[in-house]
C-alpha angles and dihedrals in degrees: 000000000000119000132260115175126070127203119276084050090051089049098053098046088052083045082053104045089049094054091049098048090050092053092039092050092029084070090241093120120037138178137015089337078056088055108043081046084058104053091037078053090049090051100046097054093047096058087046093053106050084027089227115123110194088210100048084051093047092051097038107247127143113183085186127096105238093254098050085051097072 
């Protein structure tokens, strides 16, 4: 699986997880909108962590350089 997400992408979608997480387990955010926050959160950083996005690669993009997509 090659890789499709730089950096700055990657950063931002763990940034966002963990936003998410902490309004989701802070209490902030309930419910069903808390659980739909958590999975978006669990998928986030999961595309962020192995730096592979399922829909980038079904559409075709790549927001990495070629050498940095090894």
């Amino acid at each position: 699986m090659k890789h499709n997400i730089n950096t700055v992408d990657r950063l931002i979608r763990i940034v966002i997880s963990i936003i998410l997480a902490v309004l989701f387990f802070a209490g902030i955010v309930e419910g069903t909108l808390g659980i739909i926050f958590l999975i978006m959160s669990a998928v986030a950083l999961v595309t962020g962590l192995f730096k592979f996005c399922f829909v980038y690669a079904i559409f075709g993009i790549k927001t990495c350089k070629d050498e940095e997509c090894k």
